[in-house]
N, C-alpha and C positions, 0 to 999 in steps of 0.2 A: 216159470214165467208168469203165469198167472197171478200170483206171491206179488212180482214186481212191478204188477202193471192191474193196481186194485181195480181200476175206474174199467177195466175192458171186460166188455160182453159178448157172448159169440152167441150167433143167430145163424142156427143152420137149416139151410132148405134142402132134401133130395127125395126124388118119388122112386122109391126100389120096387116098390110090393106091384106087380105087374108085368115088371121090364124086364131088360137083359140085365139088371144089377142087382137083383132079389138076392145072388150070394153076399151083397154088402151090408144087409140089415145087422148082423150082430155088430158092426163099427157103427152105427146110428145109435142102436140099443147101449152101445158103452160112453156114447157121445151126452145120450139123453140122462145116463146114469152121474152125469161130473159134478153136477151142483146147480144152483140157483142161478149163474151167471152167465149156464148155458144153455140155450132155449131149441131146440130142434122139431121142426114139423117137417113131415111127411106128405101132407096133402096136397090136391094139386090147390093150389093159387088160383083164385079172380084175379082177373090182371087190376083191379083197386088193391087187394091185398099184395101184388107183387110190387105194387109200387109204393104202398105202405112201409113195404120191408124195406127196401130198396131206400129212403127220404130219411131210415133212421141209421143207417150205417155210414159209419168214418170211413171206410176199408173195407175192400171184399175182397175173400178168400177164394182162391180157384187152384185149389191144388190137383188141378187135372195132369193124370197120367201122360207124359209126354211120348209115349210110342204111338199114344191115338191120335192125342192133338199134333203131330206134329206138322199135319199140312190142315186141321178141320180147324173151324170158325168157334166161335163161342157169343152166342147172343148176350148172355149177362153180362160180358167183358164186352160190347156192343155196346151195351145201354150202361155200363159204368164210363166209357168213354163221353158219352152224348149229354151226361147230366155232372160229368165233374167228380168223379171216385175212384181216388186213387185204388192200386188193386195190389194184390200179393198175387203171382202165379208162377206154375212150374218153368222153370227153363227149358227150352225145347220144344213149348207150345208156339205156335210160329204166330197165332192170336196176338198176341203179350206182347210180342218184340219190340209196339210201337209206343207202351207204354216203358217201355224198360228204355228206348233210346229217347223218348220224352221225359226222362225221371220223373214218372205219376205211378211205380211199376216198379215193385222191388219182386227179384227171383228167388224163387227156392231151388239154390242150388243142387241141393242132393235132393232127389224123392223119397222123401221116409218124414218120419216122425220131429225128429231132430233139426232136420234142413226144413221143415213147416215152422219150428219154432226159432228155428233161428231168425227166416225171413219176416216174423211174424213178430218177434222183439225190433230189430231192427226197423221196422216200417209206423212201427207205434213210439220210436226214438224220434221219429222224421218227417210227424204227421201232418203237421202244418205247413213243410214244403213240398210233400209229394200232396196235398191236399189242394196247396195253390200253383201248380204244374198241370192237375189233371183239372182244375178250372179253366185254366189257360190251353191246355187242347180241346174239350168240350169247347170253350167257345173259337177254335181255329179247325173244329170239323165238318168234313164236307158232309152234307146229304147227298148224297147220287141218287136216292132212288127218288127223295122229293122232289129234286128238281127234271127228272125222266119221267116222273109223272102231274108234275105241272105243266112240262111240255107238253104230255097228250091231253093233258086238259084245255092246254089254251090251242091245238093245235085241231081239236075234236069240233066240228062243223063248221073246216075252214073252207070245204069243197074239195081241198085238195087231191090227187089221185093215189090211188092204191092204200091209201086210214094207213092203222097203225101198222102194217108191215111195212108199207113206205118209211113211214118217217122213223121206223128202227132204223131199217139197210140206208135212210137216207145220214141221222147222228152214225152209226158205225159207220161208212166211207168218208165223214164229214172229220171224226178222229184219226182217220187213220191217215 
């Protein structure tokens, strides 16, 4: 794959050494071993450096384990939606689904090696329309937490009774 697609560069970010994924370091060490076109760091990121990374990528990779993800979130697949990147991610991450039903979001079908490089040929076939898809939901997505805390900001020295536990229980009865 790599053969077929000269122009592509993989940029890999994961902090093992500390965590509960310290067993993953030898697949970093054989990642880090591939060549010139693929760049892997380990440290944690200033969030200027996460977003350096993040402003130079076509496509982000998230080949998470779908027994974990299969009901957990995923912040980078957050901030790839918010700023327009399209993304590769496993099926079964329940995260993804919305890029997979907005076509900005091609799956890896199978979890292995194979099913990464399939999804990962396939999405660099199709870069320019999963490219302008996840433009197109980045700018059709919501803030909820901006606008739950512009509420308390315009809502903070209104006098009103009971501050911010009111005016949660008052938006929560006011959706419901």
């Amino acid at each position: 794959m790599l053969q077929k697609n000269a122009d592509a560069r993989f940029m890999i970010h994961g902090v093992v050494g500390g965590s509960d994924a310290e067993a993953d370091q030898p697949i970093f060490d054989r990642l880090a071993g591939m060549g010139e076109r693929v760049l892997v760091r380990q440290d944690v990121l200033s969030p200027q450096d996460y977003l350096a990374w993040l402003a130079q990528a076509d496509l982000l990779l998230l080949p998470y384990d779908p027994e974990v993800y299969r009901s957990r979130g995923s912040g980078v697949f957050s901030d790839a939606r918010a700023i327009g990147i399209p993304v590769v991610a496993t099926q079964g991450c329940a995260f993804a689904q919305p890029a997979f039903d907005g076509g900005w979001g091609v799956a890896i079908e199978a979890y292995s090696g194979a099913g990464l490089g399939a999804a990962i040929e396939s999405a660099l076939g199709r870069l320019d329309e999963l490219g302008s898809r996840a433009n197109l939901a980045a700018s059709q997505a919501h803030d909820e937490l901006g606008r739950v805390l512009k509420a308390i900001r315009d809502g903070a020295g209104t006098g009103k009774p009971a501050g911010l536990a009111g005016m949660i229980r008052r938006w929560i009865t006011a959706g419901a």
